[in-house]
C-alpha positions in Angstrom: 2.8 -76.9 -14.6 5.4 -78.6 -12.4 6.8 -76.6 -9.5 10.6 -76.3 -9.3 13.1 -76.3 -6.8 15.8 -73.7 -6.2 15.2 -70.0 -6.5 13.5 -68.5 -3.7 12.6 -65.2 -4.2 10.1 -66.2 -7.1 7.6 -68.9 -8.1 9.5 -71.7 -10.7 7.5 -73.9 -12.8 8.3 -76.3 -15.4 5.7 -76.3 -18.5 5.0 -77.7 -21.9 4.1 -75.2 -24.8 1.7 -77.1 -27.2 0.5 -75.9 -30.6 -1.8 -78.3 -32.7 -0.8 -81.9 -32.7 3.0 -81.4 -32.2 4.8 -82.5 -29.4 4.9 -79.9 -25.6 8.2 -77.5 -26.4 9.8 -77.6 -22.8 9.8 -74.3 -20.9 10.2 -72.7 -17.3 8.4 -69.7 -16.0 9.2 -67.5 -13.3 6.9 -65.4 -11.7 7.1 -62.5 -8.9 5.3 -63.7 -5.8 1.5 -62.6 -5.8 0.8 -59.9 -3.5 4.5 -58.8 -3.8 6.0 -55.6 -4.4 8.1 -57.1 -7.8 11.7 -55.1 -6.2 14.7 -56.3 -5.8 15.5 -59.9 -5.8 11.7 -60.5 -6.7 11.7 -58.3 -9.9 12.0 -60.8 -12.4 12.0 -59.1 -15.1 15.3 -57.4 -14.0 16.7 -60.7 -14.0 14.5 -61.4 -17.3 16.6 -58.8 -19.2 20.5 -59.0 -17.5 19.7 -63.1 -19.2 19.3 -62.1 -22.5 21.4 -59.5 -22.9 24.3 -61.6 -21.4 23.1 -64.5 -24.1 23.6 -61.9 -27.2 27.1 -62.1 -26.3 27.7 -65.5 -26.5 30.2 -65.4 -23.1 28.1 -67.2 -21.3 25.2 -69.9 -21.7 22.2 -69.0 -20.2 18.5 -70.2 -20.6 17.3 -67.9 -24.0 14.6 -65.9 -22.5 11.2 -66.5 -25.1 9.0 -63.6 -23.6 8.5 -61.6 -20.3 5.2 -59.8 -19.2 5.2 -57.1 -17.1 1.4 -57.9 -15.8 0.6 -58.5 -12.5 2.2 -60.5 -11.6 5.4 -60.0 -13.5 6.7 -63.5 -15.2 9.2 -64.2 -18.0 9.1 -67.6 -19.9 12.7 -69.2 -21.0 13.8 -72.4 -22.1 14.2 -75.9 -20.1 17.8 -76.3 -20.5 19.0 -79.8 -20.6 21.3 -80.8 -17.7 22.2 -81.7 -14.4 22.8 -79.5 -11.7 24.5 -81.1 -8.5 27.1 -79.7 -6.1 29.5 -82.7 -5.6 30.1 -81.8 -2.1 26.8 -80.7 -0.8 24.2 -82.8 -2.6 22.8 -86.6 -2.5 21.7 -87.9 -6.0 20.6 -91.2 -7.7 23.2 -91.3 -10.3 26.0 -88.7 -9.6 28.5 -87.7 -12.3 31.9 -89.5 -12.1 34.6 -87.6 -10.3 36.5 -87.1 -13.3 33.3 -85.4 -14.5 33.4 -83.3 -11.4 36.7 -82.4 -12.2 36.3 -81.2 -15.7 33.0 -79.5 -14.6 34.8 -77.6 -11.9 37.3 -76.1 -14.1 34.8 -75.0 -16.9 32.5 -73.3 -14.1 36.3 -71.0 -13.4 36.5 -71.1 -16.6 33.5 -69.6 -18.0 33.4 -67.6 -14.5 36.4 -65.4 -16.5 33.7 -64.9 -19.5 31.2 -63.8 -17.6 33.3 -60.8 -15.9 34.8 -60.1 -19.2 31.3 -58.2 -19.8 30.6 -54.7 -19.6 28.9 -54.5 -16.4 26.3 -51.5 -18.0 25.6 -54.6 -20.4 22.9 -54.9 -17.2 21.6 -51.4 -17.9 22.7 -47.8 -16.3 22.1 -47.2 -12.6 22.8 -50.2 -11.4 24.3 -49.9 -7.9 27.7 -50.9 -7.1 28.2 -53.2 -4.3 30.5 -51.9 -1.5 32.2 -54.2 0.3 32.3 -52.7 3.7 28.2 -52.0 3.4 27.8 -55.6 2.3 29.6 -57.0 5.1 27.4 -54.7 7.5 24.2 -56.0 5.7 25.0 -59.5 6.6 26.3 -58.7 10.5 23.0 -56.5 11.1 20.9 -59.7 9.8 23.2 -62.4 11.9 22.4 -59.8 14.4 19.0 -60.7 14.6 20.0 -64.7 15.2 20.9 -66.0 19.2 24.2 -66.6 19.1 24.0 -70.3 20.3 22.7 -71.2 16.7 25.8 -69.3 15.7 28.6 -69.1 17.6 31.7 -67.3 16.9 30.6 -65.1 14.5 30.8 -61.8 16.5 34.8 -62.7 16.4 34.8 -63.4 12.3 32.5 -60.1 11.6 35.4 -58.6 13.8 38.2 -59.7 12.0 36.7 -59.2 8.4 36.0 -55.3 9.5 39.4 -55.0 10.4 40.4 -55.8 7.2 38.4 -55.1 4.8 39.6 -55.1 1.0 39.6 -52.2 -1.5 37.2 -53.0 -3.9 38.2 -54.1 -7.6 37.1 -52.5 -10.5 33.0 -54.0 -10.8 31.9 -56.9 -13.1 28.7 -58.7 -13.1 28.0 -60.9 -10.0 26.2 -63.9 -10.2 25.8 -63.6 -6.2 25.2 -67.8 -6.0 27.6 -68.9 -8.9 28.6 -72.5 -8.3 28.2 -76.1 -10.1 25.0 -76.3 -8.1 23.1 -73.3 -10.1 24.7 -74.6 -13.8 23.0 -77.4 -15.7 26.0 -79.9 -17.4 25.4 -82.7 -19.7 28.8 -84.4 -18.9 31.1 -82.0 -18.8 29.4 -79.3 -21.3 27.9 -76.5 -19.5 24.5 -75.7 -21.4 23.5 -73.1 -18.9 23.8 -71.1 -15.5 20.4 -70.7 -14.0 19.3 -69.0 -10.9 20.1 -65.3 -11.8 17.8 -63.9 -8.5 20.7 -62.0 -6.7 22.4 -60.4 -9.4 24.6 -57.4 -9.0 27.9 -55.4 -10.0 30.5 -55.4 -7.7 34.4 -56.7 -7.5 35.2 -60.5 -9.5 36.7 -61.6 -6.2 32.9 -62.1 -4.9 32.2 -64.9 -7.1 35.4 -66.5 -7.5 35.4 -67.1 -3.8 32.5 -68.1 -3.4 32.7 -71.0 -5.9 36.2 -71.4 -4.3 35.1 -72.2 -1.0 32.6 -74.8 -2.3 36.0 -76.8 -2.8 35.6 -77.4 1.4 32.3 -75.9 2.1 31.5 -76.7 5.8 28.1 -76.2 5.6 25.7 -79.7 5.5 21.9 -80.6 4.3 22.6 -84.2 5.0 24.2 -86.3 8.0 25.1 -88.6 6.1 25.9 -89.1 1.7 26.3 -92.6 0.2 29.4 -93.7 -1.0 29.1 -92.5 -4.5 28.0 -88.8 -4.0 31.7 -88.8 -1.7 33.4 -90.4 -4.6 31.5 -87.6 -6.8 33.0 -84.8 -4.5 36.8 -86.5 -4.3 37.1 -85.3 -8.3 36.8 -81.4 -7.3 40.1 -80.0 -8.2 42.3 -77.9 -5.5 41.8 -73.9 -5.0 44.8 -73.6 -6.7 43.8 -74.9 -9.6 40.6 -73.4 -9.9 42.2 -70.1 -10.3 44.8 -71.1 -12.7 42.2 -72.2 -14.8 39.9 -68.8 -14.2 43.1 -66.5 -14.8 44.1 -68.6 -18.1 40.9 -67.5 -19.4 41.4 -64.4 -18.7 39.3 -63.7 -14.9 40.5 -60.3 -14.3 40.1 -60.6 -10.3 44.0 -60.8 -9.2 44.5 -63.7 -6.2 45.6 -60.9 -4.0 43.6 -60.6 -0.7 41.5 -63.9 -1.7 41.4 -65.2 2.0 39.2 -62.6 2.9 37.2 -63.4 0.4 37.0 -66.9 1.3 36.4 -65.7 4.8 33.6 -63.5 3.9 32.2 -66.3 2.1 31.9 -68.5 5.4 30.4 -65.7 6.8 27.4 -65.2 4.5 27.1 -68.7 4.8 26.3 -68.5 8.4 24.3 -65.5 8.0 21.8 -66.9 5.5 21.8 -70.3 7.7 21.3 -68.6 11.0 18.7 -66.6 9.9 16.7 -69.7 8.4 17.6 -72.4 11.4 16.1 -69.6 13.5 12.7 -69.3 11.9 12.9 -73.4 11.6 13.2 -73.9 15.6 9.2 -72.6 15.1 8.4 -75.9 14.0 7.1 -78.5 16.3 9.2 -80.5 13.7 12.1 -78.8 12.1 13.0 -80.9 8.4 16.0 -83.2 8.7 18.2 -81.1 6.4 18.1 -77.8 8.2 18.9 -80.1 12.0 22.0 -80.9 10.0 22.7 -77.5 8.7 22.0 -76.4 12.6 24.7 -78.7 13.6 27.1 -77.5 10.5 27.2 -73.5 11.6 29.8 -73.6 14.5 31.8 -75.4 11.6 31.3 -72.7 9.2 32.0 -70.0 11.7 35.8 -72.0 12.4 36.3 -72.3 8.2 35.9 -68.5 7.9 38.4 -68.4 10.8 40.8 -70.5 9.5 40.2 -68.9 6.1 41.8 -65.5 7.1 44.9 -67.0 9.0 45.4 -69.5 6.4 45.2 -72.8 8.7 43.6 -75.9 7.2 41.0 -76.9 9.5 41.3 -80.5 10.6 39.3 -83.3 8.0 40.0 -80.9 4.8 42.1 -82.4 2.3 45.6 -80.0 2.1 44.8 -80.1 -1.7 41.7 -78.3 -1.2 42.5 -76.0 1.0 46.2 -74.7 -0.6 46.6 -71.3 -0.8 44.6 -69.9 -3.9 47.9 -68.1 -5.6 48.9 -69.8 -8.4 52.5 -70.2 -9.5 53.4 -70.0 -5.8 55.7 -72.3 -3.6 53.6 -75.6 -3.2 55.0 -76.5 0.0 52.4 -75.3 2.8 53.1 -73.7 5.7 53.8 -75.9 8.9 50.7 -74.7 10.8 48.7 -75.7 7.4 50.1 -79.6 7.6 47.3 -81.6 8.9 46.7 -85.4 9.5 
């Protein structure tokens, strides 16, 4: 078995199954960490079953789940999909797509984004928990809470301004909770599968669409520098505004309205989860390069979810990425939006 990266609430291996002489059948197994109590974003099994229920309906592609054990530990064995999985605007790769490949695969992620929340969310099973947006905004401020505010600051003002206006919560879909072109798996521009199911939940569309909105200018960094063809790569993404055009021609039934907080709130969780692992990094006589350049990246992601609410373009964003998310609007931007 071959560890795997991503996923961090369980242990990822790639495998072979062989039977006789014939060839190894590709798989991937994910088991609960040992020693673990198997809850939450460690019960596997819950993200086992929420898998192949969604892959019955055909809305979605996802890995087909081959068997799950609940032993101990808890695992589940699914297919190796085919595919690469690369976030033009984050990532550093060998051979990255072309940015008209970007572009295409942007607008099927939206795309397919609108299938996924066409599901019944009980599709998941009954007593799921809805997600409240208020308590989930709390969750993250008690955890950034925990972080010195030189690794993050600013964010006591954004936490501010997000409880002050704090959205009423759409009717609930299923949420992904990480849904972006770096957790799908694309051969060209066909999406064979969205992995990376740990964080699953029910709770209002607008979650997920922002979220893979604001990876249209995320300010976050794992690398200093990226070579010239991962930033040709990450010129194809398409605009905000386009993204949603293509997620509400599909049929996404989250409405644009109130989708700056959203983006906002994105940033925010952002510097939350960063904070939180730059602070347990600093323990390290030697920190790894990628988390010094995410350490220099969070006053940056504090200022985006800033900017977010009000609607200003922060300075070294492309206007096209950061136009306001409403399609069929005016296309002229604001003044205070026009940058150099």
């Amino acid at each position: 078995m071959r560890r795997l990266p991503g996923g961090v609430s369980s242990l990822t291996y790639a495998a072979e199954i062989r039977a006789g002489g014939a060839d190894g059948y590709p798989v991937v197994i994910k088991i609960a960490p040992p020693g673990l109590d198997p809850v939450r974003n460690r019960d596997v099994l819950r993200q086992s079953r929420l898998m192949a229920a969604i892959g019955a309906t055909g809305a979605l592609p996802v890995p087909r789940i081959l068997v799950d054990d609940d032993g101990d530990p808890p695992l589940f064995v699914m297919d190796l999909a085919p595919g690469q999985s690369y976030e033009p605007l984050l990532d550093v790769a060998e051979n990255p797509p072309a940015a008209s490949v970007v572009r295409e695969r942007a607008l099927v992620a939206a795309a397919s984004l609108a299938g996924l929340q066409g599901l019944d969310p009980v599709l998941a099973g009954s007593g799921e928990p809805v997600l409240d947006l208020r308590t989930e905004l709390d969750r993250w401020e008690r955890l950034l809470q925990t972080v010195p505010d030189e690794i993050v600051p600013g964010h006591a003002e954004l936490y501010r301004r997000l409880a002050a206006a704090v959205p009423t919560d759409a009717a609930p879909v299923l949420v992904h909770g990480d849904y972006r072109q770096a957790n799908m798996l694309f051969e060209g521009s066909v999406l064979n599968a969205v992995i990376d199911w740990e964080i699953w939940s029910v709770g209002d569309p607008r979650l997920d669409l922002a979220w893979l909105l604001m990876h249209t200018a995320p300010a976050h960094r794992y690398a200093r520098t990226r070579s010239a063809v991962d930033q040709d790569a990450g010129a194809g993404m398409p605009s905000r505004e386009e993204l949603v055009s293509a997620y509400l021609e599909s049929g996404g039934p989250a409405r644009p309205d109130d989708l700056p907080w959203f983006l906002a709130y994105s940033y925010y969780k952002v510097a939350s989860t960063l904070g939180v692992i730059v602070k347990r990094s600093r323990k390290d006589a030697e920190p790894p390069e990628h988390l010094l350049a995410a350490a220099d990246s969070l006053p940056d992601v504090v200022a985006y979810g800033l900017e977010a609410l009000s609607g200003r373009r922060p300075a070294g964003v492309a206007s096209r990425h950061w136009r306001s998310p409403h399609p069929g609007g005016s296309r002229q931007e604001p003044e205070a939006d026009r940058g150099p």
